[in-house]
N, C-alpha and C positions, 0 to 999 in steps of 0.2 A: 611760818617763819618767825624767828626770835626777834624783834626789835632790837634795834640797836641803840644803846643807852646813852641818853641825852642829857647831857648836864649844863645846868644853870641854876649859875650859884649866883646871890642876891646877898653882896656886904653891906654892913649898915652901921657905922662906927659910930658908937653913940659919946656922941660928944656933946659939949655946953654949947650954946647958942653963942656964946662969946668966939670959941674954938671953929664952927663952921659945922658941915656935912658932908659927905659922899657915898653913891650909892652907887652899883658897877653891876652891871647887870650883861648876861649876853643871849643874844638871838638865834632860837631851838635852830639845829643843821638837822637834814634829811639825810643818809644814805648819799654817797657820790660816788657814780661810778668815774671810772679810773680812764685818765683822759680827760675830761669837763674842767669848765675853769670854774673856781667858788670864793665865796668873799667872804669872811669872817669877819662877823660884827660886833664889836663893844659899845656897849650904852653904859654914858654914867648920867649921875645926877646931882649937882651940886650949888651950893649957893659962895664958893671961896674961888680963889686965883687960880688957874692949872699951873702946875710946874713941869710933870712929863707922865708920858706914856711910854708904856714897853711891853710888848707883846713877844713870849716865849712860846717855843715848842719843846713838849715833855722826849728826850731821846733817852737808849739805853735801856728802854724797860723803863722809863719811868725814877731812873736813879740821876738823872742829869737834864738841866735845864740849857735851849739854845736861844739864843734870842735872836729874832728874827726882824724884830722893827723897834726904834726907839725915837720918841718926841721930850726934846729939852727944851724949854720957854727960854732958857737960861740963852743958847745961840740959836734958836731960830727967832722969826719975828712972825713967821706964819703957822698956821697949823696942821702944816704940810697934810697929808690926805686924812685929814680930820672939817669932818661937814657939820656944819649947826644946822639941822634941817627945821629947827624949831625957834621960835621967839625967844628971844635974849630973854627976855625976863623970866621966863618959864628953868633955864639953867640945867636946860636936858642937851646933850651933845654926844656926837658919834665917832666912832674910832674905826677903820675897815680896813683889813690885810686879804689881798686877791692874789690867790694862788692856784695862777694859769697850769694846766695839762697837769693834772695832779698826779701822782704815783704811788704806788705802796707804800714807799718808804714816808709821806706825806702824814699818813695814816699815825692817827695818835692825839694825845689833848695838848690842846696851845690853851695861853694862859693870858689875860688882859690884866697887866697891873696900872693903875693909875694914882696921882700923888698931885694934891692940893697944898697949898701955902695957910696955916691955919691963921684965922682971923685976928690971935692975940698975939701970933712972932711970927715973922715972917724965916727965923729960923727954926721953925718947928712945922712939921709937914704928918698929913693925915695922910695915909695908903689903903688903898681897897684893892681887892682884882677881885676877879668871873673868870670861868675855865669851861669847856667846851670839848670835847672828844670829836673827833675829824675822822670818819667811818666810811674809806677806799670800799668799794666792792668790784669785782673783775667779774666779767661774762666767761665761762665753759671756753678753754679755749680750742678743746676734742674731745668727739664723741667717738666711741665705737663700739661694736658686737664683737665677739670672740665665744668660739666654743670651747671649752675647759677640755684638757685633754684631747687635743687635736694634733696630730689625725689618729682617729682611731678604727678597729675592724669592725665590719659588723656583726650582727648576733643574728643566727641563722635560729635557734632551739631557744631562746629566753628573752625575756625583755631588758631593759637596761634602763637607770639612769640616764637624763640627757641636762646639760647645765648651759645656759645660755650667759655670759658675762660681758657684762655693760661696764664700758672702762670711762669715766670720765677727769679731765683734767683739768687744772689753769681757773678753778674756779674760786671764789670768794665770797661771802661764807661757801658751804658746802650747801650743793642744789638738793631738787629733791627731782628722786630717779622713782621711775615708774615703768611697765612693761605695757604691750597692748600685741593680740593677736588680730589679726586682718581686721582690725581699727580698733577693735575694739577692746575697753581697758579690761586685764587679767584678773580673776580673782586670787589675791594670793593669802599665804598662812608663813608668817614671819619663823625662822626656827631660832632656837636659843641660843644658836653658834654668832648670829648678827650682833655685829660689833656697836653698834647702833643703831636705832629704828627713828632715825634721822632719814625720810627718802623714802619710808614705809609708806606706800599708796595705793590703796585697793576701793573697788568700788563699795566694800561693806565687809564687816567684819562679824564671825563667826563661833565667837569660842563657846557658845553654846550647843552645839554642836561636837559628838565625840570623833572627833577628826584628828586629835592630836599625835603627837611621834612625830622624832628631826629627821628619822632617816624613810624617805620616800621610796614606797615599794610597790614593785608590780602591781595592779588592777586587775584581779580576775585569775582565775585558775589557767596553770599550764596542759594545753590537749594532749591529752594521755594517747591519742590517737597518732599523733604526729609523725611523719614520716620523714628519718634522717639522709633525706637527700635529697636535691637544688633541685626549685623550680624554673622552669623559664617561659619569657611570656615572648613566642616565636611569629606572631600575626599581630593584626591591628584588629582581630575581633576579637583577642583577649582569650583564646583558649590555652589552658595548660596543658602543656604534657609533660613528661617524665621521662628525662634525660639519662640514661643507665650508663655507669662510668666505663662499661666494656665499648659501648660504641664509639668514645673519645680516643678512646683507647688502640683501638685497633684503625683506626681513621689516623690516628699519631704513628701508628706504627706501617702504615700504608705511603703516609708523605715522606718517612724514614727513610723507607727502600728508595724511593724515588728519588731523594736526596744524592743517592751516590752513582746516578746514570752520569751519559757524559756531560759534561756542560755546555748550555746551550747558547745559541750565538745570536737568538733572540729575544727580545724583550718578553717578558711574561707579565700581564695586566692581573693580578688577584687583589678582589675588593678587600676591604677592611670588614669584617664579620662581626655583628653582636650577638654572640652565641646565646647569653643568658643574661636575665634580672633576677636575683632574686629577693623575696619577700620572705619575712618570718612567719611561722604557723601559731604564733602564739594567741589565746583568747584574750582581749583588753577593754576597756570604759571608753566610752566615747569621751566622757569630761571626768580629764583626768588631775589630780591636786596640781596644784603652783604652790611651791614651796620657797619663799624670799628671805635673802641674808644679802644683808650690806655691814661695810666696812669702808671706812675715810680715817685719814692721815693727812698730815701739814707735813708738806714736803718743801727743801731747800728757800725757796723764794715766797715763801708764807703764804702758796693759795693751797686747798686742799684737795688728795687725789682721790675719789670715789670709785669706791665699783660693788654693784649691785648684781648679785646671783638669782637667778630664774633652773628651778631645777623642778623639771617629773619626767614622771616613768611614756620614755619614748613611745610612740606607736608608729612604726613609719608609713601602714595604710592611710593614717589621716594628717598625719603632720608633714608627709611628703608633699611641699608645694603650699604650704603657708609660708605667712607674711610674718613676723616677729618685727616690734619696735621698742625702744628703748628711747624712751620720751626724757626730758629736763625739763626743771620749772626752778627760772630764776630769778631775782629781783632786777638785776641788769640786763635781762633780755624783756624782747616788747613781746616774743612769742616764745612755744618752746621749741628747744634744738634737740633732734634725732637725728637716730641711724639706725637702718632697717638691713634687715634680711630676709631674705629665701630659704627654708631649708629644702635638698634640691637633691636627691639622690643621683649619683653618676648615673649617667645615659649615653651612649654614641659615642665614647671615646674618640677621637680625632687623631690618628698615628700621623708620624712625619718621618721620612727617612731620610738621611743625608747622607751619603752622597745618593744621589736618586738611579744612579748605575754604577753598583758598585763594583771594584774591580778585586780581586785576588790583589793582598797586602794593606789594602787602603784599612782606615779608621771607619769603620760607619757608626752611626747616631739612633737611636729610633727615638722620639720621642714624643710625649701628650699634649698636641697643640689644643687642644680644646674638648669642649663636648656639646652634643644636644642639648639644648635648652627648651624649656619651658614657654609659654608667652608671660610670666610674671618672673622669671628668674633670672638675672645677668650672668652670673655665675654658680658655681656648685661651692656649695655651702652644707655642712663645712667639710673643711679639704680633703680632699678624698687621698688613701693608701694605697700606695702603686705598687703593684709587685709581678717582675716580671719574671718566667718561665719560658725553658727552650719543651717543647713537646717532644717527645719520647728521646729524651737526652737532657743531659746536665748543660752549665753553659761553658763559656768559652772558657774562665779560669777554672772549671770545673767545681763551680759550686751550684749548687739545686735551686736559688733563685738568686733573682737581685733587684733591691728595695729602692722607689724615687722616681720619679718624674720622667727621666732620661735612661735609657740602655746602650751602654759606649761599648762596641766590637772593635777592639783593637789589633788591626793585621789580620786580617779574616782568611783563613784559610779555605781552598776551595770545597773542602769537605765540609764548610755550612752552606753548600749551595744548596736552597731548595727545604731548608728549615724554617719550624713554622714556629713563630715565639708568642706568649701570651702574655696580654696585657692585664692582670686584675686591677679594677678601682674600682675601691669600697669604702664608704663611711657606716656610721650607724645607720643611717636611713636604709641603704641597698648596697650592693653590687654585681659587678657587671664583667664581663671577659670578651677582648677584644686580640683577635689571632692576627696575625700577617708573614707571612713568608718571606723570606729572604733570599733574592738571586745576585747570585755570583757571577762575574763575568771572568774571563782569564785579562790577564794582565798585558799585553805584548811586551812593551817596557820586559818585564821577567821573564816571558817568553824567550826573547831573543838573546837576551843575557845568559836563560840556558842553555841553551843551543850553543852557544860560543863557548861558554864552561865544556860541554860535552867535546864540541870539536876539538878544545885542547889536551880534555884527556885523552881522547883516540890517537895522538898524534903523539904524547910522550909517550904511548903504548908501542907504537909501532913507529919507529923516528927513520926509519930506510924510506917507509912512503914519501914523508918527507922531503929528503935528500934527492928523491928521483922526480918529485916534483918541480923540484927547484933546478934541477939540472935540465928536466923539459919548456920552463920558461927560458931559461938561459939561451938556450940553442931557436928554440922559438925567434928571440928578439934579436940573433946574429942573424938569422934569415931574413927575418925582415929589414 
């Protein structure tokens, strides 16, 4: 970290002994972080009468003087917060301006001028000042992980880039950012595109070694073997099988039919199903490069915003279910500030249906409360691509999918009763497909409403039934 530069300036007016002396001296300041109270100190040295003190702060950049404290011998008779901490005859004395909960705007050089009565006129005055720079620092006020391009699919047939971005804020100077996989610190290779290598932190550095190139590329030859089509891992002892799209297919085309029987006037329980995971066939490194690029900027209120890039070529067999951190090291912190991730492939989709019995016309909802987790992972990182599908049919407004979180059936006609919709979520790491069916119940509310539409039109159809109706209550109610 760059030291922050300290000034002390040491005047020394050389005058006759008939004239007098003064020397103005001020006392080294440390870094203060922002909040603390601090006490700036003037030392002078003199063997003549004091006349006054005046202590400035540099505003403006530096184009304008403010004054901040002034002593006149002339109306006062004391030395208001001026202490002799030393023997009169010695003619050393202290001058101290305390400037409680400091703030940025604080940040800058103040200035001690002071002004003696010369020995031969007392209309003739020697001047000295010392100056000092008052250097605010602020702690990180957020940390956080973000994955570049999120959300994004995953790659079934090739590897990919993966960039992890460490966004830090509110700091002063600017920290130094560092990565660490399940604790431990990354080795990385800075690329050219880094805007500074201010935050560059690696356990050891390599450029002896011919490793160079900005743009990070796959590890290891693509399997010429590879077979274009989804694996799924269907047991808990990890055997593969081979999922042939005709059996989907005709399984979709099976629930179809069933779809348009009558509608049933009981509840149907069907689980939530994880049909498949799948994994890429591609061949890859076990220790594969870390390629780092940082970039910082002084934003609006003068602290600066960092953010440091973490990027290699994914593997999701071994990086599914690592730890990622993104460490800080600052002068105003006692330790460093993190934030960690998980990268966590979707697992176990968790569906939600609302309304939970739905009726013919209602609004239904499907949507992804949740997923499987890990024992090391809170959430699915990073955010995984929803994409839902009606099986063997288009959807309600007659389009082939529909992309997010949530799937909204508006006025459900009873002809989706007994439709099976698919849930895809995918990130880089995996993904996953999760079915659920949909039952329709009739509405009575509509029911009945038809029924009374119908009877009306039977009845302008034939208006004499009517008529003799009415004539049969009539004579009816004169009996009674």
């Amino acid at each position: 970290m760059k030291r922050p530069l300290t000034l002390c300036c040491i005047f020394l007016l050389s005058q006759t002994l008939t004239e007098g002396y003064l020397i103005v001296s001020m006392d080294p300041l440390p870094p203060v972080i922002i909040g603390d109270t601090i006490t700036l100190k003037c030392n002078f040295q003199t063997d003549g009468t004091l006349r006054e003190i005046a202590w400035f702060q540099a505003i403006e950049g530096g184009n304008a003087k403010q004054k901040i404290f002034t002593y006149d011998s002339v109306y006062n008779t004391s030395y208001s917060n001026m202490e002799d901490t030393n023997k009169r005859e010695e003619l050393v004395y202290h001058s101290t301006v305390r400037l409680p909960e400091v703030q940025l705007e604080d940040d800058g050089l103040y200035e001690c001028h002071v002004g003696i009565y010369s020995k031969g006129s007392r209309e003739k005055m020697i001047v000295a000042s010392g100056s000092i720079t008052l250097t605010v620092i602020v702690p990180p006020k957020s940390i956080s992980v973000a994955a570049a391009n999120s959300p994004a699919p995953f790659s079934r047939y090739e590897a990919k880039n993966f960039t992890l971005v460490c966004i830090v804020t509110g700091a002063k100077p600017a920290p130094l950012v560092y990565f660490k996989r399940d604790g431990e610190l990354i080795d990385v290779f800075p690329t050219a595109r880094s805007s500074s290598l201010v935050g560059y932190h690696s356990k050891r550095s390599s450029p002896d070694k011919n490793r160079g190139g900005n743009q990070v590329l796959p590890r290891g030859d693509l399997d010429d073997t590879k077979i274009h089509k989804s694996l799924s891992l269907q047991n808990e002892a990890g055997k593969l099988t081979q999922l042939r799209p005709n059996e989907t297919d005709s399984f979709e085309h099976s629930e179809e039919e069933g779809s348009k029987l009558k509608l049933e006037s009981t509840t149907e329980q069907i689980p939530e199903t994880v049909v498949s995971r799948e994994f890429p066939r591609w061949v890859q490194s076990s220790d594969p490069l870390y390629y780092f690029q940082h970039w910082q900027q002084v934003v609006g209120d003068g602290t600066m915003e960092v953010r440091a890039m973490l990027t290699w070529s994914l593997n999701p067999q071994l990086d599914n279910e690592a730890l990622f951190s993104c460490e800080v090291n600052h002068p105003a912190l006692s330790m460093p500030m993190q934030a960690e991730v998980t990268l966590t492939a979707p697992r176990g989709p968790k569906l939600s249906t609302r309304p939970t019995k739905a009726k013919v016309g209602d609004t239904v909802r499907i949507s992804v409360q949740g997923f499987q987790l890990g024992p090391s992972a809170t959430k699915v990182f990073p955010e995984p691509l929803f994409t839902w599908t009606r099986v063997g049919g288009n959807m309600l407004d007659g389009s082939e999918k529909h992309d997010g979180r949530e799937l909204v059936l508006e006025r459900v006609p009873a002809d989706l009763n007994g439709s099976m919709f698919r849930c895809t979520a995918q990130n880089p790491l995996g993904s996953t497909d999760t079915y659920t069916r949909l039952i329709v119940f009739e509405n009575p509310r509509l029911k009945k409403g038809r029924e009374h539409f119908i009877a009306i039109n039977e009845a302008a159809r034939r208006p004499y039934l009517v008529s003799n109706i009415l004539l049969l209550l009539r004579f009816t109610c004169e009996l009674t």
